[in-house]
N, C-alpha and C positions, 0 to 999 in steps of 0.2 A: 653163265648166261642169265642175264633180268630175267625177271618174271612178269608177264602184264597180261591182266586178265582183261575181258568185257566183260558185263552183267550176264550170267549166265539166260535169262529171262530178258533181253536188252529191247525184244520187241514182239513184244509178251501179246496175247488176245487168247478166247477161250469160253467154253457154255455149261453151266449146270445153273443147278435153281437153290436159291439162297431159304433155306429153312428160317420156320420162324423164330426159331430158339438165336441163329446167329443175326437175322434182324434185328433183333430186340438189343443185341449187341451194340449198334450202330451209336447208339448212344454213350453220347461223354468221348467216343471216338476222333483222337485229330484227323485222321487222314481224312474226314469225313467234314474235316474244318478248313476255311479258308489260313493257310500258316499265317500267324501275327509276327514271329519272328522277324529278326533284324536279316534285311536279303532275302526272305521265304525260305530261309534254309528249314529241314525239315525239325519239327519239335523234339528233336529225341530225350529232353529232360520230360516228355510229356509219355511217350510211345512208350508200351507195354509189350510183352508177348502176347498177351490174348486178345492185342486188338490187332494183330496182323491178318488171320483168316477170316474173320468178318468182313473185313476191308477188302480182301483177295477177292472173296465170295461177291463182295458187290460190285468190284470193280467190273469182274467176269460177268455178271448180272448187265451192266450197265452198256459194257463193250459188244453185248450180243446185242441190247434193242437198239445201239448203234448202228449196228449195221444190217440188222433188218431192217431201219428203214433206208439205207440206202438200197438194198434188195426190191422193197416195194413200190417205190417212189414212182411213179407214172411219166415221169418225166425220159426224156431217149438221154444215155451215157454221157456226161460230160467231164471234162480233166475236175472241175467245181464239186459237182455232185458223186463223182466217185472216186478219183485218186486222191484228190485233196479230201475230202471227209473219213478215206481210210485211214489218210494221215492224222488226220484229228482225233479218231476215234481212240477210246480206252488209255482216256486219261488217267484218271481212279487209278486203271490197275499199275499202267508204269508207274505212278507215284510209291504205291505201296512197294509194288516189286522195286523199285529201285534200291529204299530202303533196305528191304528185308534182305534180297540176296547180296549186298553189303555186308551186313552184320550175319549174316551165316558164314563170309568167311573172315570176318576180320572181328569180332566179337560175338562169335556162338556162344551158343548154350544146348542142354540139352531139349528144353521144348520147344527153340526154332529149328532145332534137325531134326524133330518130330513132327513138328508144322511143314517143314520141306519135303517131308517124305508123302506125308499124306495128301500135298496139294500137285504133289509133281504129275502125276497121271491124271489132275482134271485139270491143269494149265495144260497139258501136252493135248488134250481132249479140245479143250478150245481154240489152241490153235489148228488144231485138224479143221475143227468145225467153220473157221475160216476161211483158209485155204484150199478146204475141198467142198464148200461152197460153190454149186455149177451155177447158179443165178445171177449170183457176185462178180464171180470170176470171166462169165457171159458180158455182164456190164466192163470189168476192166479191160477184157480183150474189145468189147467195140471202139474205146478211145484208143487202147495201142491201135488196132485197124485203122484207124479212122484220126491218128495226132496231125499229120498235115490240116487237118481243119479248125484246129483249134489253138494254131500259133504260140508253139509255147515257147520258152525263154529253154536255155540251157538246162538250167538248175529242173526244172518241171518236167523237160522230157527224161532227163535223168532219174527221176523218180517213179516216172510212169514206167521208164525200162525197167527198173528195177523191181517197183510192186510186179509186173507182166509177170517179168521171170521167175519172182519169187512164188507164184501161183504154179506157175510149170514145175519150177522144178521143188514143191510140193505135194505135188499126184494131183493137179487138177485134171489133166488129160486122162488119167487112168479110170479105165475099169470101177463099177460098182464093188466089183469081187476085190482087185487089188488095192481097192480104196481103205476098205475095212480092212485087209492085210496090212495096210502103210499103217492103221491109225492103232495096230496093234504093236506093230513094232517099235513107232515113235511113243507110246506109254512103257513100253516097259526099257529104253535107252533112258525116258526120261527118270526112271527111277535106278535104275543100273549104275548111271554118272554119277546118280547124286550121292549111293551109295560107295561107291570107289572112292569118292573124296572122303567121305566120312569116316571110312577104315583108315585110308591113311594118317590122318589127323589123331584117329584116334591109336593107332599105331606110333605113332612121333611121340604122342604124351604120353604114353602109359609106362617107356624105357628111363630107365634110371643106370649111370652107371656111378655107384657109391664108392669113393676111395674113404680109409680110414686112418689108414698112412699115412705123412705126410711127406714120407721118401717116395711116394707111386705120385708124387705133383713132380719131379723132377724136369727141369726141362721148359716147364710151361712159364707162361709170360703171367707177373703180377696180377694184373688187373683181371685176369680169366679164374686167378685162383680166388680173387675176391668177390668176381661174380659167384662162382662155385659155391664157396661159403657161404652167402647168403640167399642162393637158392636150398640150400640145405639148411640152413637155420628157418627158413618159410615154410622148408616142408616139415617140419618139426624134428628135423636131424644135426642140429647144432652142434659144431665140433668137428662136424666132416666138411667132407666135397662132393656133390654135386653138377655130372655133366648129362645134358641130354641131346638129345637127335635136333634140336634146332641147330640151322648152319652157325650160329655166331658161337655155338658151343663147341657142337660137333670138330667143325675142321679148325679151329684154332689146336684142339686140341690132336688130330689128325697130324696137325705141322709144327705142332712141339714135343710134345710127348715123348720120353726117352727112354719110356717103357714099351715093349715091340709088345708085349702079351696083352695090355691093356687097350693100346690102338689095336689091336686084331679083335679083341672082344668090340670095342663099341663101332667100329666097319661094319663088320659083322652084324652085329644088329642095326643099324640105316643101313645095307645094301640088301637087308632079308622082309624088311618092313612090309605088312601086308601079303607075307608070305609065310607065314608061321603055323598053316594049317590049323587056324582058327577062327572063331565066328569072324575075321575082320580080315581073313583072307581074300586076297584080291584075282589069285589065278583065275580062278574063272570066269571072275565079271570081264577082265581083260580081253578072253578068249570071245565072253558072250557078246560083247559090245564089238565088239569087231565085227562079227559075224552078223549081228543086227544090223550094221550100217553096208556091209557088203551086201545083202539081202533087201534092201532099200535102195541100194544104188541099182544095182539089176532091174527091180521091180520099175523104177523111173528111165531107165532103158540106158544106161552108164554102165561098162566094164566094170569098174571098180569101184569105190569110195573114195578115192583121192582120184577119178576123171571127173568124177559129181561135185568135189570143194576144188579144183585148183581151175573149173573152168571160170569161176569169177576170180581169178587171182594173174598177179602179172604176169607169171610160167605161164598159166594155161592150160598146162597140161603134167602130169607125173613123168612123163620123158624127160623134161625139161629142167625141173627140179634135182629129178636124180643124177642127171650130168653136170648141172653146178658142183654137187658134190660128192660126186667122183671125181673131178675135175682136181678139187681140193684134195681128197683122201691121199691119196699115193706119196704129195709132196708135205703133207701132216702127218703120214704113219712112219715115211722114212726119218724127220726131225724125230718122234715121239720113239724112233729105236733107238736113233744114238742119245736121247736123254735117259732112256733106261739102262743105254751101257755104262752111262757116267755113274749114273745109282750106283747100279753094280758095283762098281770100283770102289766107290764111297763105303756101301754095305760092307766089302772086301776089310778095308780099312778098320771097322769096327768087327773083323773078325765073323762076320754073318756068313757064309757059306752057302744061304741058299736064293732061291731065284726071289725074285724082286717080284714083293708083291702089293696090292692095291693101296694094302695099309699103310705099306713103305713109300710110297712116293710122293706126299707132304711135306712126309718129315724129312726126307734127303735133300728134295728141290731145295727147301728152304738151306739145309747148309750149304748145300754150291752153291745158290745163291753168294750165302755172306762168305763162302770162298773165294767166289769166281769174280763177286764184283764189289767185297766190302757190303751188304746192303742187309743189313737184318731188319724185318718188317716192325721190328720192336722200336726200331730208331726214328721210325718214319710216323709210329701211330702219334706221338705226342703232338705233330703239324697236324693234325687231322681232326679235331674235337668236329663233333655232330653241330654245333651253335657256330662254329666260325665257316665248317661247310658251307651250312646254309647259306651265311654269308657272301658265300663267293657266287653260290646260283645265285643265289639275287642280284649281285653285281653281274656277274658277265650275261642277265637277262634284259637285265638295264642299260648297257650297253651297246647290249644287240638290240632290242626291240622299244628301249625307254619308259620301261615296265616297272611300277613302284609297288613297294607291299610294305602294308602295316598288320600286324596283329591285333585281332579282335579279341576281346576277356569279355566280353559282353553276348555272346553265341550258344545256343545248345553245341553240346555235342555227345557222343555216343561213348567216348571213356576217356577216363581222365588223363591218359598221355596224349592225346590229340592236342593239336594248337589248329589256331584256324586263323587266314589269313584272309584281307583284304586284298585284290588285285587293281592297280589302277593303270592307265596310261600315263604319259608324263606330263598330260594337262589336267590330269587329276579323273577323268574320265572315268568308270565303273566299265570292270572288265570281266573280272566273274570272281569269285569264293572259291579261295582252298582251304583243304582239308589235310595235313600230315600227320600220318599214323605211323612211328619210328621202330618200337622193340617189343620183341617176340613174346608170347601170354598162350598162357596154353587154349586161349579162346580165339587164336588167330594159326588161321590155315600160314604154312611157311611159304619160302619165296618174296616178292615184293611184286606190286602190280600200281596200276592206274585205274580208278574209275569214275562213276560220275552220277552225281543226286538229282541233277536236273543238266540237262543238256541244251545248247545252245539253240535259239532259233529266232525267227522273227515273229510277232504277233500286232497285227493294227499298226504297221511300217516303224514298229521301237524292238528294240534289238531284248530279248529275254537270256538275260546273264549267265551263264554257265554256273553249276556248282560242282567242284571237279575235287578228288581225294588220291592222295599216292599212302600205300600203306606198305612200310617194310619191316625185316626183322634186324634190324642191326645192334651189334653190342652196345650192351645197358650201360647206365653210369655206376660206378661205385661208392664207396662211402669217400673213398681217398681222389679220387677223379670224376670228370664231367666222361659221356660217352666218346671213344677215344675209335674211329673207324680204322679199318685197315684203308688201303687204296681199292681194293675194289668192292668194297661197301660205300667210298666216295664215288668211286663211277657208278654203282647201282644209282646213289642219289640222282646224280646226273641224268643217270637215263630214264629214269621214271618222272624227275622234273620236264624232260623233252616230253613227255606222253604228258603230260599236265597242259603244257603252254599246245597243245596240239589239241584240245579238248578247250581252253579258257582262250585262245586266239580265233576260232572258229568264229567265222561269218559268213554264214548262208541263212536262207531264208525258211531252208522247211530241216526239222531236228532229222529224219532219217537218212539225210546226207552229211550230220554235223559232226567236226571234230575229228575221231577215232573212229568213223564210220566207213571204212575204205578195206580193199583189199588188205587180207594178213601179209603177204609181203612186203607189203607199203607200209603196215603200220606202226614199222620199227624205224623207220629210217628220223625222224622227231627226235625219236628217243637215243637214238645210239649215234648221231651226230653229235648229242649234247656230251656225251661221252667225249668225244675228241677236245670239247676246252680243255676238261677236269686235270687233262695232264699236262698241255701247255705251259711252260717256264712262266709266261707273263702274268696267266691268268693262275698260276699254283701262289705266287706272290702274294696276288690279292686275298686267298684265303688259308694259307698255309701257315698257320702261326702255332709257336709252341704254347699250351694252356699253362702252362704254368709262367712264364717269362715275356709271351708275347712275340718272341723273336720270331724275327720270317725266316723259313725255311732255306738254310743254308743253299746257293749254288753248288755244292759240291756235293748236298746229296741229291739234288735234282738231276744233276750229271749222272752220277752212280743209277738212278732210278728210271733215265734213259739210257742210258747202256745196259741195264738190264729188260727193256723193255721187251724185247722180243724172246726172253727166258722162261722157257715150258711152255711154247706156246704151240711145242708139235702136240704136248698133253692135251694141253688147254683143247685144240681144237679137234684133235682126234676122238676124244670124249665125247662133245659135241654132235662132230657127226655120226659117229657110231648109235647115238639117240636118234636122229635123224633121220637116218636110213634103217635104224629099228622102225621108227614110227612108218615110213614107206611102207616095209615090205607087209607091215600091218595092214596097208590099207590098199595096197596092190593086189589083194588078194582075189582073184577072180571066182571064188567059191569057197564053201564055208571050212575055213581051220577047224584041222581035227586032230589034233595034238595041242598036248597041256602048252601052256604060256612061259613056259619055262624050256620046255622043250623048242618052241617056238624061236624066241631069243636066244638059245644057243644056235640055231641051224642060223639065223641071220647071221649074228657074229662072223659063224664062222665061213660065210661065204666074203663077207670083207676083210676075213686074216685082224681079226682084233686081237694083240697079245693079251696073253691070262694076265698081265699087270695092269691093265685099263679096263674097265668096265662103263659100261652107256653112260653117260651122265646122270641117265633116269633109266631105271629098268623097269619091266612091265609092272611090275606091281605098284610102282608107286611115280609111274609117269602121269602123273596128273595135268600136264599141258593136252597130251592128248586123249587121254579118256575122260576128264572131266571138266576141263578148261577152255576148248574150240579151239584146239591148235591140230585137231587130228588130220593128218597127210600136211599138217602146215607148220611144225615144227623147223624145219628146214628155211621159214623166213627170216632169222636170224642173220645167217649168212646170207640171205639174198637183201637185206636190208643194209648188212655188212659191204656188200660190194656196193651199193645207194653212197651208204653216207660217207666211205672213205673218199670216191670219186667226187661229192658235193664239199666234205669240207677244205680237198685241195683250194679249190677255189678260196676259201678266207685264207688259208698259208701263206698261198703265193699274192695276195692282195691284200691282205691284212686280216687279223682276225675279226674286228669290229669294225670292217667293211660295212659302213651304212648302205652302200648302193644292195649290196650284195646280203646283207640281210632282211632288207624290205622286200627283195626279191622271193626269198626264202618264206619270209610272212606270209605273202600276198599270194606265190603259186602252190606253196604245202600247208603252210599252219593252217591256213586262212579259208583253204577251199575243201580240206574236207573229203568226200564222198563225189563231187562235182560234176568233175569229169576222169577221163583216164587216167590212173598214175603214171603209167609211162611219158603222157603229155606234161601232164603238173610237171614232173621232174625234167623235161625237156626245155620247158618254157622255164626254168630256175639255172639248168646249167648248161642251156644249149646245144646236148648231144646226148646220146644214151650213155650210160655208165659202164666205164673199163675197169675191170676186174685186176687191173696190174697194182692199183693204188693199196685194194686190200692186202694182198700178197705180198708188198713190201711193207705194209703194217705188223702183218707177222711175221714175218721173215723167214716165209715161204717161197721167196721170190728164188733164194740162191737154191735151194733144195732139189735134189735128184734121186 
């Protein structure tokens, strides 16, 4: 599954008082500069570490007498004087924050997780100090009372519901007593998260698994043993090999590897990460952090912590959610048995005797695979270079929406594998700035996401350009090849490009409805539509070419690579939702968990019959979507985004795929609007009915399963 984050801070406000020692700082400071850069993008050849907390400290400075004086203002609540001025206010800080919590996870260092740690409890402070603001909150409830009087457009009241609820459902109703409760607990989640991620990360880099053999490479594909080598010649171990817990390492070598002792050792350590009963253990922030948000949802008068986040979400509700997938479970556990009895057999074959385990199931898939349908992933990599990828987004983006991009050499940027792109329309029009951040650095959290330096809006009736970044981990280039992607390292592309053009397509008027500002179920559907070209016969042509020869990718093995298309795909999704409905039962919790997190996820498990040969996709320790990413009770949008976009992209199948009617359609009710209005509308007014779940399920080919 993609990874897509938001700014963890994405609407950031907050109060303390700026000492004079970090004033005096201010100086020679960019954030503190109007940017001169090409676009406004931000200076990053300028930006330092120590001029992030200055800048934090003032913005927070500057977004409090912001909104004192909307507090004090004499004048009676207007949408002008107080929902629009909330919008405006604490600009400073999202600039900075935008920034920094960027490069915390895609270029750390050790003194921005130190600056993250120590600002996280007075940003979490300021945002209290806003939203349980009774004077403020007094003022934005007279205009919700009172919006019939003041005629707003769509977009405005949309905003106004939003700031309302966002004041409710941050304890502005409560209690003096429960107030000071809520702002105790929202400081130490805010450090809890930050720290969870931080173990992990630092968990991922610290494993090494050193071969010195050259017979313990058996099995593995060239180009992984050249990476190897020269991560080992960098870390000054020259003559070996080198694999670590990043995915592009990890499970290539998972699905080659023809040594069973070796993949059991490095399984073994990524499925123990952050559980190692060390300072970087994660068991009981997992445990703590649950229990903090279950203890927050009560306190604001919510069953749970997933009835508190899925009521702004298309579910609704946690009932709702958990019956999608159950729904799925039963006809993905039954596929995901008879793949393990094929294993079996296979292990059989090679003389294995024993039950089929975690380790094992890469490396078998892959030979039925190149049993069952001729298709070894080795054959397929050389159509796939990172440079000719790209290529093909760009072409089927220009086809669908008449989207032109040039590369910029003339841009800051934040390290040197970035490229940064121009976005134009097809009349040359300015659309917004990207940012691709491609291969994994031990200063980049793993996974792959979408986010954004400056967000789309209007200001003085001219449209203020998006600055928008996809950052993934995909295999490096070698000294003998250019980066050579498996196929779903090309559909990651894909889907992180959909969350880009969903972010750089945005037109609305005010930035807290722009873009990727919608419900989490909704906010995959962008991304994993795009998904659906990447394997298209017509549209594999345009970018499928062998790097070395040029040649376009055989018909015969686009054949082979659809007929194997629905192969592992009981794994594939069982894993899934076994994460899923881990994250649930985490946040269903109607009172505080009192059992270890280990304890915890076995009792889920084994209430949905998980066999001992699949384990969650993400297990508690190192589920970063939802303890420190904002996917918590929202994991599960995946597949509800999955049943959006298979039902949306029948529609180009059976019409064409660069259906112009039918992609202006798509622009205009989803990319384009954003936060707006309902998703279930936006998607109604794009396909004219609600979305049937039959289209996913013959995707996978879970349709015939009983």
């Amino acid at each position: 599954m993609k990874i897509k984050t938001l700014l963890l801070f994405s609407a950031l406000t907050s109060a303390v008082t700026v000492n004079s020692q970090d004033k005096n700082k201010t100086t020679m400071n960019p954030f503190f500069e109007t940017y001169t850069t090409p676009y406004q993008v931000p200076p990053f050849d300028l930006i330092k570490n120590e001029h992030f907390k200055p800048a934090i400290l003032e913005g927070i400075k500057k977004q409090e007498a912001e909104i004192n004086a909307i507090v004090s203002t004499k004048q009676k609540p207007t949408f002008e004087n107080t929902v629009l001025a909330m919008e405006n206010s604490g600009k400073l800080l999202a600039r900075v924050s935008t920034v920094f919590y960027n490069l915390n996870s895609a270029n750390t260092n050790e003194d921005i997780q130190a600056i993250a740690k120590e600002l996280a409890p007075k940003l979490s402070a300021h945002n209290d100090n806003i939203y349980l603001n009774d004077a403020l909150f007094q003022r934005v409830k007279s205009v919700w009372d009172n919006q019939k009087n003041f005629k707003l457009n769509k977009e405005q009241a949309k905003i106004l519901e939003n700031l309302y609820k966002n004041f409710v459902r941050s304890g502005a109703n409560l209690s003096e007593e429960n107030k000071k409760r809520l702002r105790e607990i929202n400081s130490e989640m805010a450090v809890a998260t930050l720290k969870y991620g931080q173990n992990i990360l630092a968990e991922t880099n610290s494993y090494e698994l050193i071969i010195s053999d050259a017979k313990d490479l058996a099995g593995l594909p060239n180009e992984l043993i050249e990476t190897a080598a020269a991560d080992a010649k960098a870390k000054g171990k020259a003559g070996k090999w080198v694999f670590t817990l990043s995915n592009s390492s990890v499970m290539p070598f998972l699905q080659y590897s023809s040594n069973r002792k070796l993949r059991q050792e490095i399984w073994n350590a990524y499925q123990m990460r952050a559980n190692n009963n060390n300072d970087k253990d994660n068991k009981e922030l997992a445990i703590k952090i649950a229990n903090l948000r279950s203890e927050k949802a009560r306190l604001l008068g919510y069953e749970t912590h997933a009835d508190y986040v899925l009521e702004k979400s298309m579910a609704k509700n946690p009932e709702t959610a958990t019956k999608l997938l159950m729904d799925l479970w039963t006809p993905a556990l039954n596929m995901a048995n008879k793949e393990a009895a094929d294993i079996k057999q296979m292990m059989l074959k090679d003389e294995i005797k024993d039950e089929v385990q975690p380790y094992d199931w890469r490396y078998y898939a892959e030979k039925i695979r190149k049993e069952r349908f001729d298709l070894d992933e080795q054959e397929m990599k050389p159509y796939f270079s990172l440079e000719k990828t790209r290529e093909g987004v760009f072409t089927v983006c220009k086809n669908l929406y008449g989207l032109q991009f040039k590369e910029l050499n003339n841009v800051p940027k934040y390290h040197e594998d970035v490229t940064v792109w121009e976005v134009t329309e097809a009349n040359g029009n300015h659309v917004g700035i990207l940012y691709m951040d491609f291969h994994p650095r031990a200063s980049k959290r793993g996974g792959a996401w979408m986010t954004s330096y400056r967000t789309q809006k209007m200001e003085n009736g001219k449209r203020i350009a998006p600055v928008v970044s996809i950052v993934c981990n995909f295999t490096k280039p070698t000294a003998n090849a250019p980066a050579l992607l498996t196929f779903d390292e090309v559909s990651t592309f894909f889907h992180e490009f959909g969350h880009a053009l969903h972010g750089l397509l945005s037109n609305v008027t005010y930035e807290s409805v722009a873009g990727t500002s919608v419900p989490r179920d909704f906010v995959e559907l962008p991304s994993q539509i795009m998904e659906n070209w990447a394997s298209e016969p017509e549209v594999m042509k345009m970018y499928a070419k062998h790097y070395k020869t040029g040649e376009i990718i055989p018909d015969a093995l686009i054949e082979k690579m659809q007929k194997a298309g629905t192969f592992d795909q009981g794994f594939v999704t069982t894993e899934y939702l076994a994460a899923s409905l881990l994250d649930m039962q985490y946040h269903t919790q109607k009172g505080n968990i009192t059992v270890d997190a280990e304890t915890f996820e076995k009792e889920a498990m084994n209430k949905i019959n998980l066999p001992s040969t699949i384990i969650p996709r993400y297990r508690s320790t190192y589920f970063n979507h939802i303890f420190a990413g904002g996917y918590s009770a929202g994991y599960y949008s995946y597949i509800w985004s999955g049943v959006l976009d298979t039902d949306a992209f029948e529609v180009f199948k059976i019409n064409g795929l660069f259906n112009q009617d039918y992609a202006k359609s798509f622009r205009k009710n989803v990319l384009e609007k954003g936060g707006t209005e309902d998703p279930m509308e936006l998607y109604k007014s794009f396909r004219g009915a609600e979305p049937s779940t039959e289209p996913l399920l013959r995707k996978r080919g879970l349709d015939q399963v009983k």
